[in-house]
C-alpha positions as CSV (number, residue, x, y, z in Angstrom):
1,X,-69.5,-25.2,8.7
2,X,-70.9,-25.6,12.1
3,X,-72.1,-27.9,15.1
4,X,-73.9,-28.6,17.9
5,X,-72.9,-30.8,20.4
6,X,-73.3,-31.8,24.2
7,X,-71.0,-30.8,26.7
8,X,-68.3,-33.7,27.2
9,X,-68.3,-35.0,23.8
10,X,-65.6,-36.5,22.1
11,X,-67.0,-37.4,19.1
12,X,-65.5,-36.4,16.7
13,X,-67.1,-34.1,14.1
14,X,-66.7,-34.3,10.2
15,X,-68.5,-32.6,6.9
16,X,-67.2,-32.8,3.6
17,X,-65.6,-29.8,1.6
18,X,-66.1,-30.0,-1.9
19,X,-63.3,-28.3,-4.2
20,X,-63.8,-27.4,-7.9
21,X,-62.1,-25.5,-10.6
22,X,-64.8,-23.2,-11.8
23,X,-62.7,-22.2,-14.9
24,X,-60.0,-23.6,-17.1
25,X,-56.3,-24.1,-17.0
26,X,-54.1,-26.4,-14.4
27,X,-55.1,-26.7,-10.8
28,X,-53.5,-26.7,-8.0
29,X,-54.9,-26.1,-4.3
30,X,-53.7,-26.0,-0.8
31,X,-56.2,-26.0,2.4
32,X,-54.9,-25.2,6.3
33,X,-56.7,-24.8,9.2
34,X,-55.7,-22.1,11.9
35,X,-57.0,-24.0,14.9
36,X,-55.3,-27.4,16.8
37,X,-58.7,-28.9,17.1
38,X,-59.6,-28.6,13.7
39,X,-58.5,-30.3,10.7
40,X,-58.3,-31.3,7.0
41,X,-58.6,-34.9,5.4
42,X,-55.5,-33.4,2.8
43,X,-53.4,-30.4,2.4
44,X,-53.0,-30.4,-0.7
45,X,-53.7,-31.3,-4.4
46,X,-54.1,-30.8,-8.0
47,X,-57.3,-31.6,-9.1
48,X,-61.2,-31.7,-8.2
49,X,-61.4,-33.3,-4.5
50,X,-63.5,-33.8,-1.8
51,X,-61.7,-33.4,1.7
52,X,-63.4,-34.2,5.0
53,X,-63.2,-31.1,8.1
54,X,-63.3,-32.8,11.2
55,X,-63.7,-31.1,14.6
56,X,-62.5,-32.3,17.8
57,X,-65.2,-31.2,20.9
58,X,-63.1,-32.5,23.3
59,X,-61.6,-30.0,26.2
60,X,-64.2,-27.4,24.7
61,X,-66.0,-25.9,27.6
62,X,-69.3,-26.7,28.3
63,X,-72.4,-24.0,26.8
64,X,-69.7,-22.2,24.8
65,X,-68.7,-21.4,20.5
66,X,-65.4,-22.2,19.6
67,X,-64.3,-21.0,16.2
68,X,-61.9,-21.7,13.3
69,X,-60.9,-21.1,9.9
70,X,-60.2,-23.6,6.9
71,X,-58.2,-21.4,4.2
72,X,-58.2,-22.4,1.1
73,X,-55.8,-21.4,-1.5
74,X,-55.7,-21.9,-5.7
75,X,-52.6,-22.1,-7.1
76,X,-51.3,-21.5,-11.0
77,X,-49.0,-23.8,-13.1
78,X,-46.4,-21.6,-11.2
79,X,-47.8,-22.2,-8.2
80,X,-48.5,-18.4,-7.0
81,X,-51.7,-18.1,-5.4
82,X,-54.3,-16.5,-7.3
83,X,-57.2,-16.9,-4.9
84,X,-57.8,-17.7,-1.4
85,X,-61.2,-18.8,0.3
86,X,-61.7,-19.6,3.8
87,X,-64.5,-21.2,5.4
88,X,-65.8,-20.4,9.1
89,X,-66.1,-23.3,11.1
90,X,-67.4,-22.8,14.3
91,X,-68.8,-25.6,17.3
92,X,-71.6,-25.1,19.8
93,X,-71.1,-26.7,22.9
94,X,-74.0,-27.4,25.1
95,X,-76.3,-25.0,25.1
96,X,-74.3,-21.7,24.6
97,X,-77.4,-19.4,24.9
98,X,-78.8,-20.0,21.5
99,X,-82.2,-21.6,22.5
100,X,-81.7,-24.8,20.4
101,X,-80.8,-28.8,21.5
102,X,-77.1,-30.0,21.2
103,X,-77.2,-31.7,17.7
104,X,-80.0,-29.8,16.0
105,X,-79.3,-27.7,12.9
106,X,-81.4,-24.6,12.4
107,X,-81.9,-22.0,9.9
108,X,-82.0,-18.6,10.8
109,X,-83.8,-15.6,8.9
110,X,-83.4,-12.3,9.3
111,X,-86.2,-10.2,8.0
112,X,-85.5,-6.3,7.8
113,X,-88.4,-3.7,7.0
114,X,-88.7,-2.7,3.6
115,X,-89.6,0.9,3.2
116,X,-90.1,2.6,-0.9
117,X,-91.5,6.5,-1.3
């Protein structure tokens, strides 16, 4: 997940987080985030969800990344983890160097030569 956004915001920013069970069986999950400025809409919960991230911009310094993790964990019926996901979330603040407006979203490629004998 990431943002752009201009220097002295305090909007705050939020994307959903959609959480499945790909397989069978009871599920449980648990989400945290490592950062104080970051958050989750629930901790936890035992079924298909979708949880809002939201960001707070505010105190960021202006033209500068900030960075955090959402972890994500499933649990079993016993509720031992059995896999664990996290998800980069990182804000732009200003313009940190990257060439691009405060609020646009771009995709970037990266093309690497191809060579065959």
């Amino acid at each position: 997940i990431s943002w752009n956004t201009e220097a002295g915001s305090s909007d705050l920013l939020s994307a959903a987080l959609n959480i499945s069970n790909g397989g069978g069986g009871i599920f449980k999950w648990t989400a945290a985030s490592d950062s104080a400025w970051l958050s989750v809409s629930a901790t936890a919960g035992s079924d298909a969800q979708t949880i809002m991230v939201s960001a707070d911009p505010s105190g960021q310094p202006a033209n500068s990344s900030t960075s955090g993790t959402i972890t994500l964990q499933a649990l079993d019926g016993a509720d031992q983890v059995i896999q664990t996901v996290t998800v980069p979330v990182t804000i732009h603040v200003g313009n940190p160097g990257y060439g691009e407006a405060p609020g646009v979203r771009i995709i970037r490629f990266v093309y690497l030569p191809y060579l065959a004998r």
